[in-house]
VEXDO-858261 format. One record per residue (C-alpha): x, y, z; residue in three letters. Coordinates in steps of 0.1 Angstrom, whole numbers, plus 2048, in hexadecimal, padded with zeros to 3 digits. Example, Ala and Ser with C-alpha at 12.3 -4.5 7.8 and 13.67 -1.06 7.14 Angstrom:
87B7D384EALA;8897F5847SER;
END
This chain:
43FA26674UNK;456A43665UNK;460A64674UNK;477A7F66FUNK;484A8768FUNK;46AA8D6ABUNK;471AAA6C0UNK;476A9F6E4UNK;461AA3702UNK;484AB0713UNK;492AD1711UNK;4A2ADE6F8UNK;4C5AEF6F9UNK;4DCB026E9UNK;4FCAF56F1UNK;519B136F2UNK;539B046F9UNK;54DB1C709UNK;56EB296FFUNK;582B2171EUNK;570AFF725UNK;582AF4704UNK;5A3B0570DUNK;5A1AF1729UNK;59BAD0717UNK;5B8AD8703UNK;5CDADA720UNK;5C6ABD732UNK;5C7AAB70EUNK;5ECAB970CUNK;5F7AB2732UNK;5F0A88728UNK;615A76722UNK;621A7A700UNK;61AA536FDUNK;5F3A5C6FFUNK;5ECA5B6D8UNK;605A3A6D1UNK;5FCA206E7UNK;621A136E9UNK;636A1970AUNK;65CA1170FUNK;6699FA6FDUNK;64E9DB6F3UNK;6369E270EUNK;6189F1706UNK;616A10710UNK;5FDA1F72EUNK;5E8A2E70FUNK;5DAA1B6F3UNK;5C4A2D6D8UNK;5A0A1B6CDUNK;592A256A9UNK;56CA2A6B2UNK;55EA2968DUNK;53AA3168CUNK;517A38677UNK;4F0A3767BUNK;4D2A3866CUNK;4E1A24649UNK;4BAA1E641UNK;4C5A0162CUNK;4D0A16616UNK;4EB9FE601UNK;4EDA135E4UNK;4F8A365DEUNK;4D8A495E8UNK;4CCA625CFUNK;4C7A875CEUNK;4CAA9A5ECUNK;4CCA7A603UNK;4EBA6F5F1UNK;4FAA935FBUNK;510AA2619UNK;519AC761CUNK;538ACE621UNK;546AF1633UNK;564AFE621UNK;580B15630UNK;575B31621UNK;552B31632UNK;541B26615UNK;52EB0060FUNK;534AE65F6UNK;51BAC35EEUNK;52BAA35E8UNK;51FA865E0UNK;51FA6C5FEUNK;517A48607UNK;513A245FAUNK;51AA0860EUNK;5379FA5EFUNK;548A1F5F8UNK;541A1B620UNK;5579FA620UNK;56FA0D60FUNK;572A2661FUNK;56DA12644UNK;5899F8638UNK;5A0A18631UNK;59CA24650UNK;5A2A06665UNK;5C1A04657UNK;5E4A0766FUNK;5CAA0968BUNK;5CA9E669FUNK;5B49EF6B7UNK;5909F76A5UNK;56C9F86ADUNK;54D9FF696UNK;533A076A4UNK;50FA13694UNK;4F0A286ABUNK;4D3A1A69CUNK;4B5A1667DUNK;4D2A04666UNK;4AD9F565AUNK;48EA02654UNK;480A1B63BUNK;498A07622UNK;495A0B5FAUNK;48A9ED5EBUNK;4AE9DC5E9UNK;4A99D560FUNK;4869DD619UNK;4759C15FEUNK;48A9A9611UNK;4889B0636UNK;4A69C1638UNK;4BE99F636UNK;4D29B161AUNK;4DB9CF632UNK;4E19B364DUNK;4F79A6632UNK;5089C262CUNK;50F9D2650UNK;5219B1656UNK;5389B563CUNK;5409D7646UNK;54B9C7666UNK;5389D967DUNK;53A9CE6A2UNK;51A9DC6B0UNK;4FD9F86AEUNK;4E29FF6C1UNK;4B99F96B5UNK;4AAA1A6AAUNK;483A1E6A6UNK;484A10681UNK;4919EF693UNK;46E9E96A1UNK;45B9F267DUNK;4559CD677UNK;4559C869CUNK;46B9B66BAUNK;4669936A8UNK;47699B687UNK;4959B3696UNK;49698F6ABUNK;49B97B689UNK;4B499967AUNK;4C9993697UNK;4CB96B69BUNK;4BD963675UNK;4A794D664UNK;49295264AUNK;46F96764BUNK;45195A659UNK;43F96363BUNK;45196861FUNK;46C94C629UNK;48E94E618UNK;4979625FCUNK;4B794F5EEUNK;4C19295F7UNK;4DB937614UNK;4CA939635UNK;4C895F63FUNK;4E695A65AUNK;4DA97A66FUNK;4F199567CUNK;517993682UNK;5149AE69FUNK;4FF9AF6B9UNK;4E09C86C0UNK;4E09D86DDUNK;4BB9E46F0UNK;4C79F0711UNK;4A2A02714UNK;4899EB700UNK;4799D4716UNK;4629B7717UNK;4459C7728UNK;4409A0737UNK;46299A746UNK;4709BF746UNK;48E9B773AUNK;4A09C571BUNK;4969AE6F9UNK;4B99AD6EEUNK;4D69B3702UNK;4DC9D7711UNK;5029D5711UNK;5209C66FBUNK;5429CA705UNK;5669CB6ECUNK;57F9BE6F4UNK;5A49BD6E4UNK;5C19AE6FBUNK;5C19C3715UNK;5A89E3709UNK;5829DF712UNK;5699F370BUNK;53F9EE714UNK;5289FC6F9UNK;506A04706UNK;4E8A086ECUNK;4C8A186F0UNK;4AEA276D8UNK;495A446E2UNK;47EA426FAUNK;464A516E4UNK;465A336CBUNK;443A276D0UNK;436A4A6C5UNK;448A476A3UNK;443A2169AUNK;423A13694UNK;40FA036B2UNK;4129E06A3UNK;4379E46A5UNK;4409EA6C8UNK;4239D26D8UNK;42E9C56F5UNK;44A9D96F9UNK;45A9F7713UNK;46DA1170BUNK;47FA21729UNK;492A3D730UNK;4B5A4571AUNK;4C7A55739UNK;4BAA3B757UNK;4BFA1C73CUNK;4E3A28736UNK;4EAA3075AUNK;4E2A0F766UNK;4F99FD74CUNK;514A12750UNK;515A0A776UNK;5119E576FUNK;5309EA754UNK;5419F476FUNK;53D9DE78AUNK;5489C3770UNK;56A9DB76EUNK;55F9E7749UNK;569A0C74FUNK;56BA14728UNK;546A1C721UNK;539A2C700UNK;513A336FDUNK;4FFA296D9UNK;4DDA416DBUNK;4C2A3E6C0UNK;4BAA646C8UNK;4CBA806BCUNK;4D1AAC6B9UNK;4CEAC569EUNK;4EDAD6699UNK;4EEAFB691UNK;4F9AF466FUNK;4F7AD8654UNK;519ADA64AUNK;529AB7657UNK;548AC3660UNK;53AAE4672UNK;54FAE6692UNK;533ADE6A9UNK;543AF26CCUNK;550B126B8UNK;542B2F6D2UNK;52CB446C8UNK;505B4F6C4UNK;4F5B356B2UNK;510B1D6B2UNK;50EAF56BFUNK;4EFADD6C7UNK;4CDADE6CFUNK;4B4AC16D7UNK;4AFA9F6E6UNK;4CFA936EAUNK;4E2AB66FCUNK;4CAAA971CUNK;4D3A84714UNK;4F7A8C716UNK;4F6AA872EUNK;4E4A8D746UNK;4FBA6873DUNK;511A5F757UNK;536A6D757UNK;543A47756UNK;535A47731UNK;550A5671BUNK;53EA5C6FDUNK;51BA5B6E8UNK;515A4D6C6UNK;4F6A596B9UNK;4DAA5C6A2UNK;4B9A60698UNK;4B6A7F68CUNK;4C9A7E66AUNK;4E5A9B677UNK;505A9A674UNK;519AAC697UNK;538AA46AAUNK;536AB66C4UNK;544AB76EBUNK;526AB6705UNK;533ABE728UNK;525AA1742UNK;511AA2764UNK;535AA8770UNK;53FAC6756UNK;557AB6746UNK;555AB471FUNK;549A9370FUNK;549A8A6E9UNK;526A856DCUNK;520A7D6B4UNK;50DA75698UNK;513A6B674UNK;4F6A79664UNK;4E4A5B650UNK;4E0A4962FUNK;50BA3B633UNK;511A5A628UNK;52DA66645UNK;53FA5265FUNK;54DA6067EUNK;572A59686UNK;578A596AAUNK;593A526C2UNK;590A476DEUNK;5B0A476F5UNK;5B0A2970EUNK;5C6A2B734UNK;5D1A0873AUNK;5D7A18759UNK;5B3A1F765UNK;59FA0A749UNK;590A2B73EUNK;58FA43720UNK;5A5A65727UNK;589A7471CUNK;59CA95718UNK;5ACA856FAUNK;58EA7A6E6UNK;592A866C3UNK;575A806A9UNK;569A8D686UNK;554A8566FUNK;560A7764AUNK;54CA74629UNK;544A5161AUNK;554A665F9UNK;547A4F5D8UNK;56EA595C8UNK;579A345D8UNK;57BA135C9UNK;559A055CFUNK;55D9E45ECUNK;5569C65D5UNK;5459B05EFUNK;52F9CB5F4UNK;5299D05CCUNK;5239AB5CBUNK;5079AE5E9UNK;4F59CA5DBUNK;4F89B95B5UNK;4E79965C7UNK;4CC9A65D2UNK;4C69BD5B8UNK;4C29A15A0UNK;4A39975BDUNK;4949B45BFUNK;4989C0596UNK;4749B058CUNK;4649C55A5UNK;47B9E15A6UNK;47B9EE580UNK;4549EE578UNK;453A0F56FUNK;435A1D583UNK;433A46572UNK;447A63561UNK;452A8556FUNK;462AA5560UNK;477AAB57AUNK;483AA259CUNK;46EA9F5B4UNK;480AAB5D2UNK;479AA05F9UNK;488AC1605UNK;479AE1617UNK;45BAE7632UNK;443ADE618UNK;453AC45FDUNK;44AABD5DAUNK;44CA995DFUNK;435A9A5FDUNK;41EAAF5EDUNK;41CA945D1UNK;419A755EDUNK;3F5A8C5FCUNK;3ECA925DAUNK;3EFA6C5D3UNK;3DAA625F6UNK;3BBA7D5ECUNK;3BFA6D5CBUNK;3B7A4A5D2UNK;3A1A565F4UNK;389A655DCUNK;387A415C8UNK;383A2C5EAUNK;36BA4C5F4UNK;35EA685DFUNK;358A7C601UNK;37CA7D607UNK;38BAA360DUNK;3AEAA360EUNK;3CBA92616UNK;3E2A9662CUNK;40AA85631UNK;423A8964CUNK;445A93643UNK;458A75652UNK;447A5A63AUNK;457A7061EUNK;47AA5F620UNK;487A6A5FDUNK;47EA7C5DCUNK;477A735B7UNK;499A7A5A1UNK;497A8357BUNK;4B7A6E570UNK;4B3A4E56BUNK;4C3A35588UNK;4C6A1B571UNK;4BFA0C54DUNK;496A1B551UNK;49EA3E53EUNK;49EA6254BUNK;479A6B55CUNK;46CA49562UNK;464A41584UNK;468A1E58BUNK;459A0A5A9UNK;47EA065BBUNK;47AA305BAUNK;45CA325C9UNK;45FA145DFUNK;47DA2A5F1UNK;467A4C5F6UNK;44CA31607UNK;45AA14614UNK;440A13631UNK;4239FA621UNK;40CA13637UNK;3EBA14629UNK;3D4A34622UNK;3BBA3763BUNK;39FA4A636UNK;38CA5A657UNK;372A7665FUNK;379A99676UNK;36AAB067CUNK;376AD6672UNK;383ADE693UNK;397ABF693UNK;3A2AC6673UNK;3ADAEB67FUNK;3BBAD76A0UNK;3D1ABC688UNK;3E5ADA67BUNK;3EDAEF699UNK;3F6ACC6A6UNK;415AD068AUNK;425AEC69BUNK;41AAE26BEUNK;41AACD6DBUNK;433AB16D7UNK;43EAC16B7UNK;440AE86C5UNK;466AE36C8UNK;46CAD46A4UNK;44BAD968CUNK;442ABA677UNK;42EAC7655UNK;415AB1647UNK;414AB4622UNK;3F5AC2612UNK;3E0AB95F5UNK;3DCACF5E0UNK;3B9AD75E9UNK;3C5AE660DUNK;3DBB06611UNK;3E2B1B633UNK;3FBB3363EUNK;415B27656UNK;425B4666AUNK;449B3E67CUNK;44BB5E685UNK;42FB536A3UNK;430B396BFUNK;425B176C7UNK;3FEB106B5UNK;3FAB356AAUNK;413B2F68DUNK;3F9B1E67AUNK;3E1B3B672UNK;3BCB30678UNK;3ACB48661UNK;3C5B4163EUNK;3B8B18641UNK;3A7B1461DUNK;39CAF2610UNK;392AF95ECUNK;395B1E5F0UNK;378B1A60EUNK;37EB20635UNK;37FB03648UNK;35AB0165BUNK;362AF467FUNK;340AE367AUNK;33FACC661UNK;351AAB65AUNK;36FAA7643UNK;37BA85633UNK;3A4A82636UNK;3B9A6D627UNK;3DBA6563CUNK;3F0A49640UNK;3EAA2D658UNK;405A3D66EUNK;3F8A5C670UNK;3D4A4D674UNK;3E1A40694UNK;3EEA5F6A5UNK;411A62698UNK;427A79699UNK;415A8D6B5UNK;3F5A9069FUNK;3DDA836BDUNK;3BEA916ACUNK;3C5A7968AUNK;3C5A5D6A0UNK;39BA696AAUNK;392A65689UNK;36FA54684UNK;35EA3D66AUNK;382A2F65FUNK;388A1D63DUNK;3A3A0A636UNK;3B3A0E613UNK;3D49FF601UNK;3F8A0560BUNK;404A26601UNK;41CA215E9UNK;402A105D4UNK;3ECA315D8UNK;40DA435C9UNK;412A2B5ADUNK;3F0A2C5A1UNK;3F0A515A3UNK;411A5158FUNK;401A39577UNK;3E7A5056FUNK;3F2A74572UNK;410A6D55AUNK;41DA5B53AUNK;440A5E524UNK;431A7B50DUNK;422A8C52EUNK;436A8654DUNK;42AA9256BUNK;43CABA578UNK;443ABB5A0UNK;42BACE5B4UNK;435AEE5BBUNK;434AE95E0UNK;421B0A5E6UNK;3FDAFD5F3UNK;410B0D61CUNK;419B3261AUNK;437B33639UNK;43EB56648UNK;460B56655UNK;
END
């Protein structure tokens, strides 16, 4: 129940906006009254025009605090063509910087496009979530949209996050009812597969004196492929486009002409600078994935798309089934970025001129007075979580970064599996881990008060916040062989998903080919021997994986299964024992794939 982005059964494009198509925009943006920006007419009338602040973000993971290392990082294109870091996100700078922006602007939305939960570090995740409930109401947002990560702990408990109450199991945490969320979720295309109707409500709609605009919400359809079976029982997932469609027609026959789209599913944009100008012309230049189709497909009466999902940031014009330009966005993840949009509203004709949408992305910068609500919030729950959170569980030399085709950290995670496979099995092979359940690295400097190298519990509670267990299961060779073409194939041709090695297995993986072919049959070595197609091999994967995620169908025909502990328990032990204070444990060296390019 984690995932990178999955690449999309759709198309894929490359979205080159042209030259004159944005000439045009301009045009028609400059032939609106002067009065189209202000939202005041004549005298004290308002005028026809009235501008909306849309203020988005997605995929906040619960992450509270400042993330660390390269997750707590944006990069940043400078005039001069060259790119800067800087440090980004923390929900005590996000109200800051949220509360800024609102100001001198009456008439503002926030809106969010899904996985605010899920895949949490340990502030949130050991408690459900409630303290990023907590804190999303505080930021005043208005709505978002369910994402897959909603459905981790399945359509019961996103039930109880949205009207409250205390856990089934664990109960309540502090002597104040959990209250639930502020805001309402929105599941446009998650049904009930007994009444076939949505499990929370499709549609919300804002309203401020005379201005109304509908927000529709809908996560990917592909959900149930990337969450765990458990959590989507009972449960349809149905098409973005139709789902949207159909709510923007019944929007309109209730006179709601103002429509804005949040989508759980997102694009890669050409580059990872946040403020890359997503339509400049040219080779190479704008969007490619899921979402170009989405938005190429959504019905002109939607004026723009919030999305998500794949951890990107892009603001970027997609032209509708009309031709006409519509804004489509995303704030990367993590509350690292939000995206400042305006939208300009016609009293006239109840809709957005959408020719005068502007929108860019801004930086949750950490240079601000930190919110002291918020720095109250995280302090409360820190306080909760600090008995669990700062056992230190092992000792590295270095940072242990989740970054690159093959990472050090996930190395160390497949290491860990093979590691405490072989104790629950001395048969056991390898190990292997798929890149999605690898949500952060391992940083040197010390977080807090534990000292410079230690890992503590919290750490390693945010690289695996899954409670997966390691699953041991028998294939043959030539599903072994099968399992890694399947990386670089099928449902994951468009976009490749790496599983992470032990150290025990090494291939070469050639991008210079196509499709299966780039993993090269003959280079497969597990302990310097080739792969016999024959004979049986032992793996250790996650429970995920062991059920066919990720578009690995041949993990989920394993045989002889054995069920071990969760996984971050097989990483702490393997911490435990493979390092100390006097001898701390170096980062792979993330070399067990040799990649042609």
């Amino acid at each position: 129940m984690q995932t990178k982005p999955r690449p999309s059964r759709r198309r894929t494009y490359a979205l080159l906006a042209s030259a004159a198509g944005l000439a045009a925009a301009a045009a028609l943006a400059s032939a609106l009254p002067a009065d189209a920006h202000s939202g005041k007419g004549h005298g004290h009338q308002p005028g026809r025009y009235q501008d909306v602040q849309l203020l988005s973000f997605n995929d906040l993971h619960g992450n509270l605090e400042p993330p660390s290392g390269s997750s707590g990082r944006v990069t940043e294109l400078q005039s001069d063509g060259t790119t800067k870091t800087v440090d980004a996100g923390g929900v005590e700078y996000l109200a800051t910087h949220l509360r800024e922006a609102r100001k001198g602007h009456p008439y503002s939305v926030t809106a969010a496009g899904g996985d605010m939960v899920g895949a949490s570090p340990l502030i949130s995740g050991l408690f459900h979530d409630e303290p990023t409930i907590e804190a999303l109401n505080k930021l005043d947002l208005d709505v978002t949209t369910v994402g897959n990560h909603e459905f981790d702990e399945g359509a019961r408990e996103l039930a109880r996050l949205q009207n409250g109450g205390c856990h089934p199991t664990d109960g309540c945490y502090t002597d104040q009812k959990f209250e639930g969320a502020d805001f309402p979720y929105l599941a446009a295309n998650v049904l009930d597969e007994k009444t076939n109707k949505p499990i929370l409500k499709p549609y919300w709609v804002w309203k401020k004196k005379d201005v109304r605009i509908g927000f529709i919400g809908v996560t990917l359809e592909g959900t149930p492929n990337i969450v765990s079976a458990d959590g989507v029982k009972g449960l349809v997932f149905k098409d973005e486009v139709e789902t949207i469609n159909k709510y923007a027609r019944e929007l309109q026959r209730q006179g709601v002409q103002s429509i804005v789209a949040l989508v759980h599913e997102g694009g890669f944009p050409s580059s990872s600078s946040y403020n890359y100008d997503c339509d400049s012309p040219g080779a190479g230049d704008g969007i490619s994935g899921p979402i170009v189709d989405i938005a190429k497909n959504v019905t002109p009466a939607v004026d723009a798309l919030v999305t998500g999902h794949t951890h990107t940031a892009y603001v970027c014009t997609i032209d509708d089934p009309a031709g006409h330009p519509r804004m489509v966005t995303s704030a990367a993840s993590f509350g690292r970025l939000y995206t400042d949009t305006t939208l300009t509203y016609d009293r006239r004709t109840g809709d957005i001129a959408r020719t005068a949408v502007q929108s860019a992305n801004r930086v949750v910068t950490r240079d601000v007075a930190k919110a002291p609500d918020l720095t109250q919030l995280i302090s409360k729950w820190n306080t909760l979580a600090a008995p669990i959170g700062n056992r230190a569980i092992g000792y590295i030399s270095a940072d242990v970064n989740n970054t690159g085709t093959e990472s050090p950290m996930g190395d160390l995670i497949a290491d860990a599996q093979f590691a405490y496979g072989k104790e629950l099995d001395p048969e056991t092979d390898l190990a292997l881990m798929n890149p999605g359940g690898v949500r952060a690295g391992l940083t040197y400097a010390a977080k807090g008060a534990e000292g410079d190298g230690v890992v503590t519990y919290a750490e390693g509670f945010t690289v695996q916040p899954f409670a997966n267990t390691v699953n041991l299961q028998d294939f043959t060779g030539a599903q072994l062989i099968q399992v890694l073409k399947e990386q670089v194939s099928g449902s994951n041709a468009a976009a490749p998903k790496i599983l992470q090695p032990s150290k025990n297995l090494t291939y070469t993986l050639d991008l210079t080919k196509s499709g299966a072919d780039r993993v090269v049959t003959d280079s497969i070595r597990l302990n310097g021997a080739a792969v016999d197609p024959a004979a049986t091999y032992r793996v250790a994967t996650n429970s995920f994986l062991a059920g066919g995620g990720d578009g690995f169908t041949t993990l989920g025909l394993g045989t002889n299964d054995l069920v071990g502990t969760d996984d971050l328990s097989a990483l702490a032990q393997y911490l435990t024992a493979n390092s100390s204070a006097t001898s701390p444990l170096a980062p792979p060296a993330a070399n067990r794939i040799t990649i042609v390019q």
